[in-house]
N, C-alpha and C positions, 0 to 999 in steps of 0.2 A: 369781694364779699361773697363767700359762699351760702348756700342757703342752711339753715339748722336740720339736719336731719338725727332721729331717733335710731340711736347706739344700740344696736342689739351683741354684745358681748361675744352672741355665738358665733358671728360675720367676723372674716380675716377683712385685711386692711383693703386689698385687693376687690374682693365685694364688697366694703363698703364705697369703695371709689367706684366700682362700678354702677351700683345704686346710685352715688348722686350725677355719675354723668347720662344715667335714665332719665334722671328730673332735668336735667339743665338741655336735655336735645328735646325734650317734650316742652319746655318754656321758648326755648330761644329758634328753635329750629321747626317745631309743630310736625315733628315726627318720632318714632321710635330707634333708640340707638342699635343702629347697625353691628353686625360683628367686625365689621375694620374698623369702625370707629371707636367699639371698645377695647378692641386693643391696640389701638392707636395713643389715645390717650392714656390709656391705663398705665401701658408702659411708658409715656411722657414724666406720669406723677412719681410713680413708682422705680423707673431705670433710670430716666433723666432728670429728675430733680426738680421737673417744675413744681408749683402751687396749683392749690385748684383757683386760684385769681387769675393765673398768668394763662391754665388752659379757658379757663372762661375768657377773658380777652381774645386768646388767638381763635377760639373758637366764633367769636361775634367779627372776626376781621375778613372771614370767607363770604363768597359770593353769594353764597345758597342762606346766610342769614342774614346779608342785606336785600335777597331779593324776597325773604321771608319775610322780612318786616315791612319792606316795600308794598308787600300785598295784606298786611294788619294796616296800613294806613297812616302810619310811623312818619314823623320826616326825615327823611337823610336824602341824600343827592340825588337830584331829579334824573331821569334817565336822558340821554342827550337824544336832541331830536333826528328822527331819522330824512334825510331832505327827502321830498316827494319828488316825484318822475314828473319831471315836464308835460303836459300831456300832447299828445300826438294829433296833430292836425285834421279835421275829418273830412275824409273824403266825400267830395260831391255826389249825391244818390246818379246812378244812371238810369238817365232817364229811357225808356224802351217800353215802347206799348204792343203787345201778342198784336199780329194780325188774326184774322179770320178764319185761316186755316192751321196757323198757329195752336189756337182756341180748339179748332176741333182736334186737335191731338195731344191736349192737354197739356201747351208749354207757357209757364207762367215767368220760369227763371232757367239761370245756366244749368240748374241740375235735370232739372225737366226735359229741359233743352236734350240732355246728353242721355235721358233714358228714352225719348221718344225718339232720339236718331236712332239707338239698339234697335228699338222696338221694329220701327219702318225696317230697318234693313234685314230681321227676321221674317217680318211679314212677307218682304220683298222675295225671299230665299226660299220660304215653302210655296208663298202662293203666286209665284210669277216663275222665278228660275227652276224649280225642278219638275213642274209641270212641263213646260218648254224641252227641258235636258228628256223628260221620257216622252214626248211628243217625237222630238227628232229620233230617239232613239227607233221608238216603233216605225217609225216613217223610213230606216235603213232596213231595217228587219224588214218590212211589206217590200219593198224595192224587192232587198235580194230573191225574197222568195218569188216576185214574181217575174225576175228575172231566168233565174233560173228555170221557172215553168215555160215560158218564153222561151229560151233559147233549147232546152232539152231536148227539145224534138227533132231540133236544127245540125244536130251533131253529125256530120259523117267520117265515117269509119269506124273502126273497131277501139271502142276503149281498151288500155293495156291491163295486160290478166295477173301484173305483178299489182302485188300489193304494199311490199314491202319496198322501202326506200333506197335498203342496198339492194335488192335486185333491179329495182329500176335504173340506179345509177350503173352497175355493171351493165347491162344491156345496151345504153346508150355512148357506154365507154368501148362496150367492144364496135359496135355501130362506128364510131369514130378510127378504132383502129384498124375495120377493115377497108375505112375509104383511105386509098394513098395516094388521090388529089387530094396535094397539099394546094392551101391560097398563099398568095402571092405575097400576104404579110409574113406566114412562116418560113417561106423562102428567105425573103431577106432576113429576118431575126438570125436565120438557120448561117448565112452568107457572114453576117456582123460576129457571129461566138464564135464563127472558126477563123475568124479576119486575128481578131482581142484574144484570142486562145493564149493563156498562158503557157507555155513550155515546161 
């Protein structure tokens, strides 16, 4: 059964189907007819041949107008129940009482727990270990230096006038090549490469 609607002469057939499927998604559906829905149906009435009884029908057979009417307070079919979750067993509180020094470092729980161990091992870091690391350090620095005042005076002979590292090593290499006692390890080394001598 379509609803009566007033024939305006000047509307093709086309708008008038389109007008009454404005009234019947503002009735049945409690919205405004979309553009796929109008020509969805329009072309159903018009290309395919239905009635507007047969699109009203298919129209109340969708999901979205039983869950419409479902929420006007309509009866149609209950919605099937959803089974609830078993509930989960509760675990026993753990029982843990702060000690005293606990307390004074403010640990009440595991998370407290884990920012006052941070906490200690920072504190531990500026105010124990680097004090310490520059304590020993100034206590090698005073050694040397007063090592060296110590023993400075103690020195005999002539410090060497080279400065440079290759002329110290030349000096000492010529030093070497004008002593021709050899020791008694170079002897034999000297005995074993001409023994092994390849040909």
């Amino acid at each position: 059964m379509s609803d009566p609607i007033a024939i305006d002469p000047k509307q093709t057939a086309r708008e008038r189907t389109e007008k009454w499927l404005e009234g019947v998604y503002k009735n049945e559906l409690g919205r405004d007819l979309g553009d796929e829905g109008r020509a969805y149906w329009t072309d159903d009435i018009h290309d395919r041949g239905q009635t507007k009884d047969e699109v009203l029908a298919n129209i109340r057979r969708s999901n979205e107008y039983k869950g419409y009417q479902r929420g006007k307070g309509e009866d149609l079919d209950p919605l099937p129940e959803v089974p609830s979750k078993p509930e989960k067993p509760s675990k026993p509180p753990i029982r843990w009482t702060p000690k005293d020094t606990d307390r004074k470092y403010g640990i009440y729980d595991a998370i407290s727990a884990a920012s006052s161990a941070g906490n200690r091992m920072t504190d531990d870091y500026y105010g124990r270990f680097l004090p310490e690391m520059r304590q020993n350090v100034m206590l090698g620095i005073n050694e040397i230096g007063a090592a060296d005042r110590y023993h400075g005076n103690r020195y005999e002979g002539k410090p060497p006038e080279y400065t440079d590292p290759d002329e110290l090593f030349e000096k000492y290499k010529r030093d070497d090549d004008d002593n021709d006692e050899s020791s008694d390890l170079e002897k034999r080394i000297k005995v074993l490469e001409d023994k092994y001598k390849i040909a």
